[in-house]
N, C-alpha and C positions, 0 to 999 in steps of 0.2 A: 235874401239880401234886400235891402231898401232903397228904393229909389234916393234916398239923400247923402249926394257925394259918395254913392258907393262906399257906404258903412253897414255892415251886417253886425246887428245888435241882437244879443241871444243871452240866452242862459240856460243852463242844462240843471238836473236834478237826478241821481240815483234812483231811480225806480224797480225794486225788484221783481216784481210781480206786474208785469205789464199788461195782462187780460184783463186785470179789476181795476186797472186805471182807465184801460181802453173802453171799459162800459162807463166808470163816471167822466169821462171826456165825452162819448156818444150823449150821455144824461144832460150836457149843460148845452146841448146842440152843436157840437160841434161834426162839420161834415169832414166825409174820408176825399183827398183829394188825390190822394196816388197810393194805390194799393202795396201788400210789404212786398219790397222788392231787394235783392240781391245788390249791392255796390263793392265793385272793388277799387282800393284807390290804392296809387304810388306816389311817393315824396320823392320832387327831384329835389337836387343839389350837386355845389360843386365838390372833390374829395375835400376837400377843407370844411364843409357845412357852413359856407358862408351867408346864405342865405336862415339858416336856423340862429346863426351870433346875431342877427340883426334884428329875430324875433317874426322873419318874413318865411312863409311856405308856397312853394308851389306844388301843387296836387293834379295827378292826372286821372281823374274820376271817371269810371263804366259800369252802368248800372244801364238800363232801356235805353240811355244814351253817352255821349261822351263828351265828356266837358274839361277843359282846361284852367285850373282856379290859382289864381295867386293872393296872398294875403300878409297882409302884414301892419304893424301899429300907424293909427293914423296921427296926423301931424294935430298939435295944440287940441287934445284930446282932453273935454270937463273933464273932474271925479265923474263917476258913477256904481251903481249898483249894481251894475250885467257887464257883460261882454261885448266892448266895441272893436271892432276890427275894419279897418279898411279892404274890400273885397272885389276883386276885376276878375270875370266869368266870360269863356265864352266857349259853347258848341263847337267839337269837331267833327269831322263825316269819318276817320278811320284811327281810330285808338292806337292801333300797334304802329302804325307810318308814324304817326307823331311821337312816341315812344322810341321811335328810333332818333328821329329829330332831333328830340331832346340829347339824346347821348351824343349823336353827330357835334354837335353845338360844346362840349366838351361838361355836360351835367351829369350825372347821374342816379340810378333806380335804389335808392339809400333804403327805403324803407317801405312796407306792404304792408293796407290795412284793412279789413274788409266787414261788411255790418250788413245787416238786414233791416231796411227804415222803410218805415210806414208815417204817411205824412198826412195832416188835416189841418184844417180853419178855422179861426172862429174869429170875426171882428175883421179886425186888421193885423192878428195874431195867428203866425203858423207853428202848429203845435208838426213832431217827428216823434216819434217810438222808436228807440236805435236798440238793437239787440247786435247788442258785442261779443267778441270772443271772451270777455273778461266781464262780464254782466252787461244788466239794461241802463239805457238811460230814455228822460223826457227834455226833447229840446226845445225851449220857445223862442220864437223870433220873430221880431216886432218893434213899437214903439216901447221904450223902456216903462211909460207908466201903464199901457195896456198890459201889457208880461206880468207887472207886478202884481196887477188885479187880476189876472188870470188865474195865476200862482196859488191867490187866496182859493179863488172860486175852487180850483183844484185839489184843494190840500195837499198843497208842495209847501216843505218847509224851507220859505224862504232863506232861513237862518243855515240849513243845510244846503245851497244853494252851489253846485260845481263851476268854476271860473276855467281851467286849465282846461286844454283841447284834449281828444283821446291820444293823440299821440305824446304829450306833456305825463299823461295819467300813465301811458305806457311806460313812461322812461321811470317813474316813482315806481313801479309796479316791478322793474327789471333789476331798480338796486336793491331796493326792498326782499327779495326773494332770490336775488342775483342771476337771472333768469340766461340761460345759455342761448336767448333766442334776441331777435329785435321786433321779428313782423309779429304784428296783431293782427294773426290769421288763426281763424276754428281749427285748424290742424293742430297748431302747434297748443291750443289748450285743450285741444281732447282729450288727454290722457290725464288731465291732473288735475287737483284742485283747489286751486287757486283763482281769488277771487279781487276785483277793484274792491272791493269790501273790504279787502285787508291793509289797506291805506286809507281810505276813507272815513 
């Protein structure tokens, strides 16, 4: 996230093969700032998904730690090329108390998504390696004109360029195949073979 106004500016890319991207991202110096680590995240809401009509999520993320994310479109937003979002984050000390919290408060646990990110720098740009139940992705996040030049340095085709979050990619991915499932959990793709490739 960026320190301005609490906007997390990103873009993601399709990357299948993420060990030969991970040596030319090593190649252009870029250092490892948190090794690949496990995340599992829950989407609250109310039963009506009222906070998903309005374009807003809240995520209760646990990976080495636990963090509380809400998000949602920010107000008199330029055009742009990437992904802006307005983003409020904050550290909890116990995952399932708050988990409960959230339901006590009358929200609930809508949806399960869980990835394996490996996260590095370079500049003022934080590059992630997300290995999904549903393929890879490379996320950058940063200044919108540092990303782009990044993008190049990388050979990421900007023109192929992912906007929609994984849980958006999910929902394509669920009519598309009309999938009997909601969570974007490794279980539930182990057995089969299907791919965000088949939307993309």
């Amino acid at each position: 996230m960026t320190a301005n106004n609490n906007l997390e500016v990103e873009i993601k890319f399709h990357v299948p093969e993420l060990n030969a991207f991970r040596q030319r991202l090593v190649a252009t110096g870029a250092r490892q700032i948190k090794p690949r680590t496990y995340e599992r995240n829950i989407r609250f809401d109310n039963a009506w998904e009222g906070l998903r009509r309005k374009g807003q999520l809240l995520r209760l993320r646990q990976d080495d730690h636990a963090r509380l994310t809400f998000k949602g479109i920010p107000p008199d937003q330029a055009p742009t090329e990437v992904k802006v979002r307005e983003e409020l984050e904050v550290e909890v000390s116990d995952f399932d108390t708050l988990a409960q919290l959230l339901e006590k408060i009358g929200l609930e646990p809508l949806q399960v998504y869980e990835k394996y990110r490996e996260t590095f720098a370079l500049g003022s740009v934080e590059i992630v390696l997300d290995e999904m139940p549903f393929g890879n992705f490379v996320e950058l996040e940063g200044p919108e004109k540092q990303i782009k030049q990044l993008a190049g340095r990388l050979s990421l085709d900007w023109d192929r360029r992912v906007l929609p979050n994984y849980l958006a990619l999910m929902g394509m991915l669920i009519k598309h195949h009309d999938l009997p499932f909601q969570d974007l959990t490794f279980a539930n793709f182990a057995d089969t073979d299907i791919s965000i490739a088949d939307i993309l």
